[in-house]
PDB file of the backbone (N, CA, C, O) and the ligand in Angstrom, with CONECT records:
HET     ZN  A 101       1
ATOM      1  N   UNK A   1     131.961  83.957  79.233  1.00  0.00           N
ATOM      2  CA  UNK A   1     130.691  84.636  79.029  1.00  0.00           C
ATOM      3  C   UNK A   1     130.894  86.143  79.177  1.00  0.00           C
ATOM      4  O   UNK A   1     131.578  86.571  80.108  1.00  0.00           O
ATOM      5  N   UNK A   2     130.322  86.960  78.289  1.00  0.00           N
ATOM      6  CA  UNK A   2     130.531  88.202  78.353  1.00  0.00           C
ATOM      7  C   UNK A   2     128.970  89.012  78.373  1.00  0.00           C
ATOM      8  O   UNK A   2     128.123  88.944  77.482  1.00  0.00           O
ATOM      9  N   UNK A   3     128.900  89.608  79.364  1.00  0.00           N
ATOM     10  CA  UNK A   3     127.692  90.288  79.866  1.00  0.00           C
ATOM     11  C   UNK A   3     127.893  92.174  80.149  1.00  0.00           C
ATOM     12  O   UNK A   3     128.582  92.698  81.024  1.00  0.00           O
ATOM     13  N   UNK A   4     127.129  92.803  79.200  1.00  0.00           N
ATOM     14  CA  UNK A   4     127.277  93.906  79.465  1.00  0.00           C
ATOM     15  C   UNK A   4     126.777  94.747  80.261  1.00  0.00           C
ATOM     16  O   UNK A   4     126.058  95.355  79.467  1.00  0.00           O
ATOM     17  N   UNK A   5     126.630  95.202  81.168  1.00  0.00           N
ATOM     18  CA  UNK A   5     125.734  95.885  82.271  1.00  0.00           C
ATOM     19  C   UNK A   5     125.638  97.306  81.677  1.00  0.00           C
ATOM     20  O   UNK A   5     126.573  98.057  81.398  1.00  0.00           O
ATOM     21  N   UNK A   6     124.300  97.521  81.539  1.00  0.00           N
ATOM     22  CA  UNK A   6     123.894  98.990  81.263  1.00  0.00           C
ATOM     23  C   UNK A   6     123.276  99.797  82.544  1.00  0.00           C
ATOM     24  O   UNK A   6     122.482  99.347  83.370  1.00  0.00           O
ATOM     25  N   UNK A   7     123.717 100.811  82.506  1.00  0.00           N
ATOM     26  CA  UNK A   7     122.694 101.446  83.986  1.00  0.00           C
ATOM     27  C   UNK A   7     122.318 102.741  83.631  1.00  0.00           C
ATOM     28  O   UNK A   7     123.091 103.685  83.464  1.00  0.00           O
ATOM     29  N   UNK A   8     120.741 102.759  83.489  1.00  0.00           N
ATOM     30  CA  UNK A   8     120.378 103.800  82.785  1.00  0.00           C
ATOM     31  C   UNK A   8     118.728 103.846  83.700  1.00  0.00           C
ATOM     32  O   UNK A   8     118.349 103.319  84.745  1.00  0.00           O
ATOM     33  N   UNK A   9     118.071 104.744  82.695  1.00  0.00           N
ATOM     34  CA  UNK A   9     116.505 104.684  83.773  1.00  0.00           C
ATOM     35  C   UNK A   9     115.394 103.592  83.389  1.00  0.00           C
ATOM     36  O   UNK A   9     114.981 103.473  82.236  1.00  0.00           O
ATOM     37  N   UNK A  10     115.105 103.080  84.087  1.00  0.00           N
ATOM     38  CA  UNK A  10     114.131 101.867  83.835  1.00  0.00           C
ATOM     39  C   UNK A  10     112.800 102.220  84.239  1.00  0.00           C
ATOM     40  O   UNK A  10     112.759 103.033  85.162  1.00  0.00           O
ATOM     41  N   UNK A  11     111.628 101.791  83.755  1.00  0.00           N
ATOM     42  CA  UNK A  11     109.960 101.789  84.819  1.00  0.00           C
ATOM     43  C   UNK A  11     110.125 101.590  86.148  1.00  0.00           C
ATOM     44  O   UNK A  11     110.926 100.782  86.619  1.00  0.00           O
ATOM     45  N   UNK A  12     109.493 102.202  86.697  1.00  0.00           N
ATOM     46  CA  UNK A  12     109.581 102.124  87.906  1.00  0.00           C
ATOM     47  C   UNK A  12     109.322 101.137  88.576  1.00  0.00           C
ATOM     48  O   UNK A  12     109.531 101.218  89.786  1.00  0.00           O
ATOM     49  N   UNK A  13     108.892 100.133  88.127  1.00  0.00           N
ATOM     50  CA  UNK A  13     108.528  98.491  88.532  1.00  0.00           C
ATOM     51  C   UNK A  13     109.881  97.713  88.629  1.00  0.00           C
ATOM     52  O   UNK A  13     110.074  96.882  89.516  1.00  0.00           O
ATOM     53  N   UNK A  14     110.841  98.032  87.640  1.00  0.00           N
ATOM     54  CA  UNK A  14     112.019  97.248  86.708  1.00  0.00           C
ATOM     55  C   UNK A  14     112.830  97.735  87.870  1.00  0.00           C
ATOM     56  O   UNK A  14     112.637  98.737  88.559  1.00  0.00           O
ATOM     57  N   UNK A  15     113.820  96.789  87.958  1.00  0.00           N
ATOM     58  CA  UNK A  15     114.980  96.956  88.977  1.00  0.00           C
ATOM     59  C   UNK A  15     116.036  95.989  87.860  1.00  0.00           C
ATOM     60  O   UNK A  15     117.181  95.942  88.310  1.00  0.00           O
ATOM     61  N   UNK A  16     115.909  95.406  86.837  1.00  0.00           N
ATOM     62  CA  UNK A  16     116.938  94.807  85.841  1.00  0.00           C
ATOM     63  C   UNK A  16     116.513  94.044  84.880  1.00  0.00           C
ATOM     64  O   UNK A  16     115.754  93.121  85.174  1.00  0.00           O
ATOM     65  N   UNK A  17     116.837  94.217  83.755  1.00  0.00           N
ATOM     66  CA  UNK A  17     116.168  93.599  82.357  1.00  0.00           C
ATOM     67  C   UNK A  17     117.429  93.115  82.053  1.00  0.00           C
ATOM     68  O   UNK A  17     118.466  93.707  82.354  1.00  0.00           O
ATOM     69  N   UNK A  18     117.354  91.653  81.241  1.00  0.00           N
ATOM     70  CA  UNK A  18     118.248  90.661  80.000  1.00  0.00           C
ATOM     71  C   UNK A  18     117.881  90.876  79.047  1.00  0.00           C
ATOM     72  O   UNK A  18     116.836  91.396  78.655  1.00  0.00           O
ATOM     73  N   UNK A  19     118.675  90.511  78.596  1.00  0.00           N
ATOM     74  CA  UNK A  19     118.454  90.723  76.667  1.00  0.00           C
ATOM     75  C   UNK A  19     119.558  89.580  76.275  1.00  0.00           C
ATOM     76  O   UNK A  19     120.675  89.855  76.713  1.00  0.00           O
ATOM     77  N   UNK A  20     119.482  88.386  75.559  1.00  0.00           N
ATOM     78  CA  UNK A  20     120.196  87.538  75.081  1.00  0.00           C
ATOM     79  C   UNK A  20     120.410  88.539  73.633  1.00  0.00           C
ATOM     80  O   UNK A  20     119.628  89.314  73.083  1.00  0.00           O
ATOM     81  N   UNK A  21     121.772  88.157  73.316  1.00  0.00           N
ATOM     82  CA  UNK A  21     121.920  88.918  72.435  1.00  0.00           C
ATOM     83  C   UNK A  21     122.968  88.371  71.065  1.00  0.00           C
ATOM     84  O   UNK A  21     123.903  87.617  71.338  1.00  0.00           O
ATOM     85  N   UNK A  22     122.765  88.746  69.809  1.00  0.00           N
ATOM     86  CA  UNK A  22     122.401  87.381  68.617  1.00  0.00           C
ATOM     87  C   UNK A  22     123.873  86.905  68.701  1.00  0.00           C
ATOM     88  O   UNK A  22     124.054  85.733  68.373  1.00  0.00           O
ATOM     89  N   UNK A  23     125.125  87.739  69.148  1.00  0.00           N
ATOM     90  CA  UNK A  23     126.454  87.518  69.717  1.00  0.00           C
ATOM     91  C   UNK A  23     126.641  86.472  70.368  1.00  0.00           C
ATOM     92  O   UNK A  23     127.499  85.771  69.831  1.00  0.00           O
ATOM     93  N   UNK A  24     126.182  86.006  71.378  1.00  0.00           N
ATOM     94  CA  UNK A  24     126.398  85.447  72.294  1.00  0.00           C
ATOM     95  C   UNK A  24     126.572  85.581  73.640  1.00  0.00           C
ATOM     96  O   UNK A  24     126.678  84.722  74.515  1.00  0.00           O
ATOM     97  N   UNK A  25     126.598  87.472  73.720  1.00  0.00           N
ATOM     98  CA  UNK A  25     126.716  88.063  74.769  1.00  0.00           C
ATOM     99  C   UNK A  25     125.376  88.430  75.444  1.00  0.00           C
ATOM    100  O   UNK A  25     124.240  88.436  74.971  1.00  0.00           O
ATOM    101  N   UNK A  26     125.852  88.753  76.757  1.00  0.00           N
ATOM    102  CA  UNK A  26     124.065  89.521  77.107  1.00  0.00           C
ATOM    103  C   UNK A  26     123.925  90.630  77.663  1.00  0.00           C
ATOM    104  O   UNK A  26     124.620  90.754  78.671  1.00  0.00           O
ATOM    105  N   UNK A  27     123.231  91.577  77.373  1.00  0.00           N
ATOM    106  CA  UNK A  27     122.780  92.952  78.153  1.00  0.00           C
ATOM    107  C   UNK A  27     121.882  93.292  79.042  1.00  0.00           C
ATOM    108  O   UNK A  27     120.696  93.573  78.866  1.00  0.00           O
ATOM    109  N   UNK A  28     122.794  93.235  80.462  1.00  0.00           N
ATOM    110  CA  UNK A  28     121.781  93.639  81.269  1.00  0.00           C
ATOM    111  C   UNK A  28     121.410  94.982  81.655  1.00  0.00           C
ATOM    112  O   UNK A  28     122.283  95.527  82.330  1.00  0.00           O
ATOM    113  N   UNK A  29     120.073  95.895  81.367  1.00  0.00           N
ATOM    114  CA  UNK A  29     119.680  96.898  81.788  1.00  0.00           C
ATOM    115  C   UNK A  29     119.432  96.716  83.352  1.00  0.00           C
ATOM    116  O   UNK A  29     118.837  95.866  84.014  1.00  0.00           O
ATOM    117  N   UNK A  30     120.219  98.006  83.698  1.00  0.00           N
ATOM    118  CA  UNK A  30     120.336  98.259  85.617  1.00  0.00           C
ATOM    119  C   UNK A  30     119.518  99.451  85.393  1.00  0.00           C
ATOM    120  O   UNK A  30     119.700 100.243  84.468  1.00  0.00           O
ATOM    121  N   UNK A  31     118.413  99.555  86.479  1.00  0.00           N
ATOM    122  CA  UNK A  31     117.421 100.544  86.779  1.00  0.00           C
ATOM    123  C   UNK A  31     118.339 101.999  87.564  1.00  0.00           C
ATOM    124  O   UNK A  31     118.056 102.114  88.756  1.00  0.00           O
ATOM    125  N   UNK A  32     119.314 103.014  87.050  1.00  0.00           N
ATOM    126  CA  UNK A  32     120.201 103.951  87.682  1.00  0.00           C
ATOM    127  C   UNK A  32     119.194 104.277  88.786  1.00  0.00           C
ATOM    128  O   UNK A  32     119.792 105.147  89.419  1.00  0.00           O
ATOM    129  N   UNK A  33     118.251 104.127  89.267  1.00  0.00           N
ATOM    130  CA  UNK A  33     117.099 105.541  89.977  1.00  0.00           C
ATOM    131  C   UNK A  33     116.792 104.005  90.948  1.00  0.00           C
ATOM    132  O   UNK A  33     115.707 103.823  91.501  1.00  0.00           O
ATOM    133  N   UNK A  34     117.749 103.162  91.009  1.00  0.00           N
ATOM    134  CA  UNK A  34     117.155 101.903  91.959  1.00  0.00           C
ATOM    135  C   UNK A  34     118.504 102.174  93.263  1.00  0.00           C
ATOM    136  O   UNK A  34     119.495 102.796  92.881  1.00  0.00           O
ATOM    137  N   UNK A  35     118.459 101.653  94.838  1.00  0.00           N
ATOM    138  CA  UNK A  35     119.509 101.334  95.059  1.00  0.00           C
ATOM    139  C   UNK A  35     120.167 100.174  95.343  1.00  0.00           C
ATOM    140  O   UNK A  35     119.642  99.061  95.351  1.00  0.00           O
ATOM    141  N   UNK A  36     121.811 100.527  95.678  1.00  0.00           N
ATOM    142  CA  UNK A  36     122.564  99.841  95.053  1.00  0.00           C
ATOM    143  C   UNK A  36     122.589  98.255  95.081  1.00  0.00           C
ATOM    144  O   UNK A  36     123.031  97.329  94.401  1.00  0.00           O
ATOM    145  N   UNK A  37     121.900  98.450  96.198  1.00  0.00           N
ATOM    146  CA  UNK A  37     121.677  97.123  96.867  1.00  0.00           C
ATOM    147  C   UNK A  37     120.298  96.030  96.070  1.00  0.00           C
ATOM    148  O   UNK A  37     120.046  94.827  96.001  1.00  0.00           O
ATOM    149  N   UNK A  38     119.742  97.216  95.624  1.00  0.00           N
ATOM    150  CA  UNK A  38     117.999  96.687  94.525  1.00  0.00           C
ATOM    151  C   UNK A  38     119.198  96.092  93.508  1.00  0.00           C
ATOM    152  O   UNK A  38     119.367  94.883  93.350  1.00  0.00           O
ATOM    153  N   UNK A  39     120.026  97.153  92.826  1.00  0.00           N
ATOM    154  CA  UNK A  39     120.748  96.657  91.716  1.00  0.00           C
ATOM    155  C   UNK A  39     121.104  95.448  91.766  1.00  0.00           C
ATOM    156  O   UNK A  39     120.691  94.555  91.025  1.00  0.00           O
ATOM    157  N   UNK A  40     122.115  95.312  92.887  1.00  0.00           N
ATOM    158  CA  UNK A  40     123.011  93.848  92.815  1.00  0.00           C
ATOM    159  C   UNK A  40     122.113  92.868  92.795  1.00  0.00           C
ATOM    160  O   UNK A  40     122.286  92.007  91.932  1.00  0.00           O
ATOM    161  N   UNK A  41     120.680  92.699  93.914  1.00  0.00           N
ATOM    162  CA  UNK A  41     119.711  91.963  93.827  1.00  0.00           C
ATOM    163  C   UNK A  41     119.278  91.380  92.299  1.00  0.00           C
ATOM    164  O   UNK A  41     119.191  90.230  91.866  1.00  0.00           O
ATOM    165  N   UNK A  42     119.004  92.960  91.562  1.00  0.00           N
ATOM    166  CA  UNK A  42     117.985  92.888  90.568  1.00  0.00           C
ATOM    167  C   UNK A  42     119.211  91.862  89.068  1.00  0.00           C
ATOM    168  O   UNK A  42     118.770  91.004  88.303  1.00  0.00           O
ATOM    169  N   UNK A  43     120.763  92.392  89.116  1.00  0.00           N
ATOM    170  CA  UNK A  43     121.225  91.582  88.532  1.00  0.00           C
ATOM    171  C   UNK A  43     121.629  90.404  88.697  1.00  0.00           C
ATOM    172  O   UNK A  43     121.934  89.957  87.591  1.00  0.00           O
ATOM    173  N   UNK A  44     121.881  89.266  89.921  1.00  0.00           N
ATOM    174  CA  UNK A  44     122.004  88.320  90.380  1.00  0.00           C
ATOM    175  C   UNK A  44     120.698  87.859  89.699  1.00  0.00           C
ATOM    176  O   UNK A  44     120.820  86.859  88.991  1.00  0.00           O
ATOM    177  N   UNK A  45     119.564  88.366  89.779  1.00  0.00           N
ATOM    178  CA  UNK A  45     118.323  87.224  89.315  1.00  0.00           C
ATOM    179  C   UNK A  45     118.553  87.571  88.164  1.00  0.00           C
ATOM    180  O   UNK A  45     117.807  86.860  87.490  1.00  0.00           O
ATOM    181  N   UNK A  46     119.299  88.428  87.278  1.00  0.00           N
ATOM    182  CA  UNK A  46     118.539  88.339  85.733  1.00  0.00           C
ATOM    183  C   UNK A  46     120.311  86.826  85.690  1.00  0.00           C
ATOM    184  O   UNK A  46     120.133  85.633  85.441  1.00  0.00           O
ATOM    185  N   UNK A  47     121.266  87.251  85.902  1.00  0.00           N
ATOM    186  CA  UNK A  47     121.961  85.859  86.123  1.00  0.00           C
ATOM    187  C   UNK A  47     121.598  84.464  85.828  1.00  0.00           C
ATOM    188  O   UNK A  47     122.007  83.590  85.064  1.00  0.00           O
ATOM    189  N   UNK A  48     120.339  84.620  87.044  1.00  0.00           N
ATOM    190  CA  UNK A  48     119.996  83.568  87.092  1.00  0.00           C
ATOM    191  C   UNK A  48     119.220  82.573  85.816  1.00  0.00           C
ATOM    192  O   UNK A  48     119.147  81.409  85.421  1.00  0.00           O
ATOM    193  N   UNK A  49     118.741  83.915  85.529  1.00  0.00           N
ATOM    194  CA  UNK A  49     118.219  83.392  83.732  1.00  0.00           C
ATOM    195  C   UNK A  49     118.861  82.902  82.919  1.00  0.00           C
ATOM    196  O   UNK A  49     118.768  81.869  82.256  1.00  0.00           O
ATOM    197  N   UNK A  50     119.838  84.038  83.009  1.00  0.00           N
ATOM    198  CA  UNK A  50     121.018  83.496  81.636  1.00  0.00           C
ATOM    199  C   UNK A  50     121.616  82.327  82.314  1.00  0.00           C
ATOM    200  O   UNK A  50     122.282  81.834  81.404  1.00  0.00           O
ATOM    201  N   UNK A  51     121.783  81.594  83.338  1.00  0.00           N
ATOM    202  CA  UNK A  51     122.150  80.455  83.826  1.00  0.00           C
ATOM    203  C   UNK A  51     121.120  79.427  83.667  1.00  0.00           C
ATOM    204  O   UNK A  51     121.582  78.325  83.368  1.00  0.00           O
ATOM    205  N   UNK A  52     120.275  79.470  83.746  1.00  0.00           N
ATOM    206  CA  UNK A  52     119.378  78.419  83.359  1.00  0.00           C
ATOM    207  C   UNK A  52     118.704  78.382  81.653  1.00  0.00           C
ATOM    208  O   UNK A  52     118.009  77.478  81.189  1.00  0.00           O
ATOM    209  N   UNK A  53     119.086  79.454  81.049  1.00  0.00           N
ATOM    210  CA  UNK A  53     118.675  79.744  79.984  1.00  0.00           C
ATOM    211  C   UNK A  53     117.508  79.738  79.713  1.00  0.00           C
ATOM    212  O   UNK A  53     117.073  78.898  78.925  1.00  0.00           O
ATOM    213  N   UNK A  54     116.508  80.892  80.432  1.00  0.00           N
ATOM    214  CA  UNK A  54     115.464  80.876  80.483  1.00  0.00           C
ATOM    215  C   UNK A  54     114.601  81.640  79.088  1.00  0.00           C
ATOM    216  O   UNK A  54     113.403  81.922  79.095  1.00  0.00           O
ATOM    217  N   UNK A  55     115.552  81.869  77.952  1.00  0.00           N
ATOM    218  CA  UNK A  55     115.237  82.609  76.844  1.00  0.00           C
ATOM    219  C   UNK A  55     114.882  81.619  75.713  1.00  0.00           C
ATOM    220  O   UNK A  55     114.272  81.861  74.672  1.00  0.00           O
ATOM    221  N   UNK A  56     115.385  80.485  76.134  1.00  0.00           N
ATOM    222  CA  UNK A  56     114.625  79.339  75.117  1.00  0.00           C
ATOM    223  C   UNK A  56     113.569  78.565  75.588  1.00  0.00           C
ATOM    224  O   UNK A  56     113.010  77.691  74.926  1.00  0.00           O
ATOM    225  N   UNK A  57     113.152  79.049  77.328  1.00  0.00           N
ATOM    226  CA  UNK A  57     112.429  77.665  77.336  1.00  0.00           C
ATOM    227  C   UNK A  57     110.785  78.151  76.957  1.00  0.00           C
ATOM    228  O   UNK A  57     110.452  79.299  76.661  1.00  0.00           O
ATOM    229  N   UNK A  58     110.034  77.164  77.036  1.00  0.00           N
ATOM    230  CA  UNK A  58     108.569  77.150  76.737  1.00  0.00           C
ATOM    231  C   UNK A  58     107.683  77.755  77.459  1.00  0.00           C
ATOM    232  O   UNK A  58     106.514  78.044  77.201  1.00  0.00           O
ATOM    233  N   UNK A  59     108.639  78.018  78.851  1.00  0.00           N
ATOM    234  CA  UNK A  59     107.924  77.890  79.932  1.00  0.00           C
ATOM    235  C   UNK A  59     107.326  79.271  80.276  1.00  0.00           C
ATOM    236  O   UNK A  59     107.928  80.329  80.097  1.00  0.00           O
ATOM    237  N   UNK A  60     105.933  79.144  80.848  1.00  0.00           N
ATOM    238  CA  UNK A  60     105.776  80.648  80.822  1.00  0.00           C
ATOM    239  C   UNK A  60     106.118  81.363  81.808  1.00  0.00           C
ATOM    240  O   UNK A  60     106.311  80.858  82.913  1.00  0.00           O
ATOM    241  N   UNK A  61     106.268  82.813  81.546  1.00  0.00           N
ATOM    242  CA  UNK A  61     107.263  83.569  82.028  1.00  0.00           C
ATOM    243  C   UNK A  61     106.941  83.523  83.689  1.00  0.00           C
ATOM    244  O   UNK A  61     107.536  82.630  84.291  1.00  0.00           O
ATOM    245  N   UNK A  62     106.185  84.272  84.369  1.00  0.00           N
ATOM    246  CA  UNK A  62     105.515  83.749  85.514  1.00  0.00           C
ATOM    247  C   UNK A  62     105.943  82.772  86.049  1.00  0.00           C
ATOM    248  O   UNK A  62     106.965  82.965  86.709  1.00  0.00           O
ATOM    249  N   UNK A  63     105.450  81.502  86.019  1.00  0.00           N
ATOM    250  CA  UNK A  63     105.981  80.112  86.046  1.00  0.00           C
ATOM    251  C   UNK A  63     107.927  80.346  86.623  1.00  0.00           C
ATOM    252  O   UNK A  63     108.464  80.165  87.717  1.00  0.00           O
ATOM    253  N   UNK A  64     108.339  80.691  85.618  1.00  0.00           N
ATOM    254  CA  UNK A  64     110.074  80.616  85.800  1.00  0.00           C
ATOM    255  C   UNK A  64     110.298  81.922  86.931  1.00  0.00           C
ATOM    256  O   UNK A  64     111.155  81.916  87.814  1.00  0.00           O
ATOM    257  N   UNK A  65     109.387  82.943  86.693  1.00  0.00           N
ATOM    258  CA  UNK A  65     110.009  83.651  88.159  1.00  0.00           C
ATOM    259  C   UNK A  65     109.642  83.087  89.313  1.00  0.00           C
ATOM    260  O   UNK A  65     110.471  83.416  90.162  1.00  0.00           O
ATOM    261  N   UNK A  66     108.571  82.202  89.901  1.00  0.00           N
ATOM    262  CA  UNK A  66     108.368  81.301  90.970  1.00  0.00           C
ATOM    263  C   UNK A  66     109.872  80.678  90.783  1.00  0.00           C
ATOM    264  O   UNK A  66     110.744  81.092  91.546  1.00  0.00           O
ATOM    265  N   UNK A  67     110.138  79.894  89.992  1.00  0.00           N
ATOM    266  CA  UNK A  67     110.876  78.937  90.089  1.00  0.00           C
ATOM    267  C   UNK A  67     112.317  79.828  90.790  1.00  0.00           C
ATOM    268  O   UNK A  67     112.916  79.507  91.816  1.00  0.00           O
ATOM    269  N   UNK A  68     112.609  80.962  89.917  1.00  0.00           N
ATOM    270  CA  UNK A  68     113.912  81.379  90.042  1.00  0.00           C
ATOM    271  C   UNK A  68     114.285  81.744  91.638  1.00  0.00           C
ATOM    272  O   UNK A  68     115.346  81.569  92.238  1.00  0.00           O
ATOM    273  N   UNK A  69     112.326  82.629  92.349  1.00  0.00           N
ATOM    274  CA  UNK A  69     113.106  83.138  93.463  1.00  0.00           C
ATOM    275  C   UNK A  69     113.329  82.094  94.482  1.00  0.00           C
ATOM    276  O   UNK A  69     113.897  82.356  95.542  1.00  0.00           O
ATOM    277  N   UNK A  70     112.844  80.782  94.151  1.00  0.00           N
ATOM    278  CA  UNK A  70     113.395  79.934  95.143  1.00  0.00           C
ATOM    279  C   UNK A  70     114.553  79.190  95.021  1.00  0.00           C
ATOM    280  O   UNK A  70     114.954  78.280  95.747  1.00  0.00           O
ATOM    281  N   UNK A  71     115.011  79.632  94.105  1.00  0.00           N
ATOM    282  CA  UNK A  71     116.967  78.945  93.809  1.00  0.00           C
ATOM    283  C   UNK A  71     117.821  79.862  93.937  1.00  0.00           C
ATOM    284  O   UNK A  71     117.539  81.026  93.652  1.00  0.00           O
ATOM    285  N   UNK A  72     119.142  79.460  94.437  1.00  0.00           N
ATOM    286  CA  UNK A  72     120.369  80.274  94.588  1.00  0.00           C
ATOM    287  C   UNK A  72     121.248  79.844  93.857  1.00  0.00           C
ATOM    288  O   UNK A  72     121.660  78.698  93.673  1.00  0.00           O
ATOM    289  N   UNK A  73     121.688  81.341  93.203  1.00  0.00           N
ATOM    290  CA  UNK A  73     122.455  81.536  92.057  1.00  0.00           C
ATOM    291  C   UNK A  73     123.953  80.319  92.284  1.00  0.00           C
ATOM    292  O   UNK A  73     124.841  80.340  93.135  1.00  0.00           O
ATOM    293  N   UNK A  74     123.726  79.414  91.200  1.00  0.00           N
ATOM    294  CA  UNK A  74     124.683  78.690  91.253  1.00  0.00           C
ATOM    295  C   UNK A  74     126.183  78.749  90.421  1.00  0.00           C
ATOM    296  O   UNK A  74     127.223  78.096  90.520  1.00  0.00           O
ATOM    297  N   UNK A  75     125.675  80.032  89.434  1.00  0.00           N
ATOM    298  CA  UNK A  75     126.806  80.141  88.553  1.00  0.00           C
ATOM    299  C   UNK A  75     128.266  80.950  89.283  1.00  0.00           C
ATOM    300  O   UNK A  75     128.169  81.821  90.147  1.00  0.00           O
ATOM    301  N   UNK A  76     129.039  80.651  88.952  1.00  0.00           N
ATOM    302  CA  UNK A  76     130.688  80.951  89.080  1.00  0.00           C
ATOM    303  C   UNK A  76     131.036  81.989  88.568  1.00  0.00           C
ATOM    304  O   UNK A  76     131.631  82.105  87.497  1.00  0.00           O
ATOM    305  N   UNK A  77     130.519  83.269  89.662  1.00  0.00           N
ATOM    306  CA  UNK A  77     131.137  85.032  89.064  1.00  0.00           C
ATOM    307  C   UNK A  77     132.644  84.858  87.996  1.00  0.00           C
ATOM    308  O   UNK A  77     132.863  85.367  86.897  1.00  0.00           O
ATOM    309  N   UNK A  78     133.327  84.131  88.657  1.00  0.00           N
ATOM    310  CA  UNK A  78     135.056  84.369  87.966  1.00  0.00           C
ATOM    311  C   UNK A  78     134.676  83.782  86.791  1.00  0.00           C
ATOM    312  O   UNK A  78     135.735  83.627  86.182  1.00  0.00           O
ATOM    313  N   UNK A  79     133.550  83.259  85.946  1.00  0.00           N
ATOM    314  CA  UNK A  79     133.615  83.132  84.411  1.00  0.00           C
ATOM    315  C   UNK A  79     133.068  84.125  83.781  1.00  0.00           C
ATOM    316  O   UNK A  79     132.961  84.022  82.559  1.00  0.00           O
ATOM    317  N   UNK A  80     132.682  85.088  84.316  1.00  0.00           N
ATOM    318  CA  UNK A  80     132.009  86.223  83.659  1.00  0.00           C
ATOM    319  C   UNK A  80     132.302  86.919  83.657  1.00  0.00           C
ATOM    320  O   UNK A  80     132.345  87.445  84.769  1.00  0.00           O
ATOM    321  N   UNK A  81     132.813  87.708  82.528  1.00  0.00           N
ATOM    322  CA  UNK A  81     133.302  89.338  82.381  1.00  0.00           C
ATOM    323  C   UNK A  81     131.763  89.918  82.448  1.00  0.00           C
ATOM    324  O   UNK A  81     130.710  89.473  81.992  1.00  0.00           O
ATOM    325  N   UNK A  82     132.067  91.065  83.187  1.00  0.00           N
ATOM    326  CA  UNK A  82     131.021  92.047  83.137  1.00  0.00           C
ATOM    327  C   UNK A  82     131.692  93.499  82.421  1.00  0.00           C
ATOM    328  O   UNK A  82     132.837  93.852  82.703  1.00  0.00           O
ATOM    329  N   UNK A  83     130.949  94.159  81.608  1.00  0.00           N
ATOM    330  CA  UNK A  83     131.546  95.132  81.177  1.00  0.00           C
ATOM    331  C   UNK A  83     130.401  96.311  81.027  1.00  0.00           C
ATOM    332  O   UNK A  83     129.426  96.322  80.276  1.00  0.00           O
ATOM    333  N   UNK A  84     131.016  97.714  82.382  1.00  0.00           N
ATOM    334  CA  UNK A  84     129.547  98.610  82.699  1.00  0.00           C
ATOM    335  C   UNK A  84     129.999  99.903  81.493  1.00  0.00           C
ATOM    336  O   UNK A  84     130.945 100.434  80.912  1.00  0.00           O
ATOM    337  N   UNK A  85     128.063  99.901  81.714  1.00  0.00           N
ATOM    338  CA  UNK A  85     128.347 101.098  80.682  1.00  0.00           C
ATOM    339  C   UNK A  85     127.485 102.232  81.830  1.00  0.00           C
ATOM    340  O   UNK A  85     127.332 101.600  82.875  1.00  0.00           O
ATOM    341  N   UNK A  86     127.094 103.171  81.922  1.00  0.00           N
ATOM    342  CA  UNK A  86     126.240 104.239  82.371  1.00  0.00           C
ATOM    343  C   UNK A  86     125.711 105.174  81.484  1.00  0.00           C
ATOM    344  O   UNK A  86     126.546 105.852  80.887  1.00  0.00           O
ATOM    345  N   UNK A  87     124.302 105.423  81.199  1.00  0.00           N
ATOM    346  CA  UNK A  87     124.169 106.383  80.289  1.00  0.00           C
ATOM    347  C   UNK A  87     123.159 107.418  81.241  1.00  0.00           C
ATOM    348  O   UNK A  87     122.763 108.488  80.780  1.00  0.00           O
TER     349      UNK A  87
HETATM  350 ZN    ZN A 101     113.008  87.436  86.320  1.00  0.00          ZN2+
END
């Protein structure tokens, strides 16, 4: 799996955005103006999406963030390239 980490300025609400992307890869926007510690947080849960594949389901959005903050990230860092960009 190949996941690109962007870290740039986000809303001030946003601490990390996904983007499935038509590749197969995914882009995660990192909030630069968050800290470092919001970051790692904020990308572990978008993770968690692309691990459950929360970009196809039905389910509404709401709904799946209940669900997410009560599960721990089960996916296996060593299959994922991460590749950062900073703008
Ligand atoms: Zn979420």
């Amino acid at each position: 799996m190949n996941i690109n980490l962007i870290y740039t300025a986000l809303r001030p609400s946003q601490t990390a955005v996904v983007h499935a992307n038509d590749d197969g890869t995914y882009t995660i926007l990192v909030n630069s103006n968050k800290s470092k510690q919001k970051q790692i947080k904020g990308v572990l849960h978008e993770l968690q999406h692309i691990n459950n594949d929360d970009f196809y389901t039905e389910l509404q959005a709401d709904i799946i963030e209940r669900i997410l903050h009560n599960q721990q990230l089960k996916e296996d860092l060593d299959h994922i390239n991460f590749y950062y960009h900073v703008i």
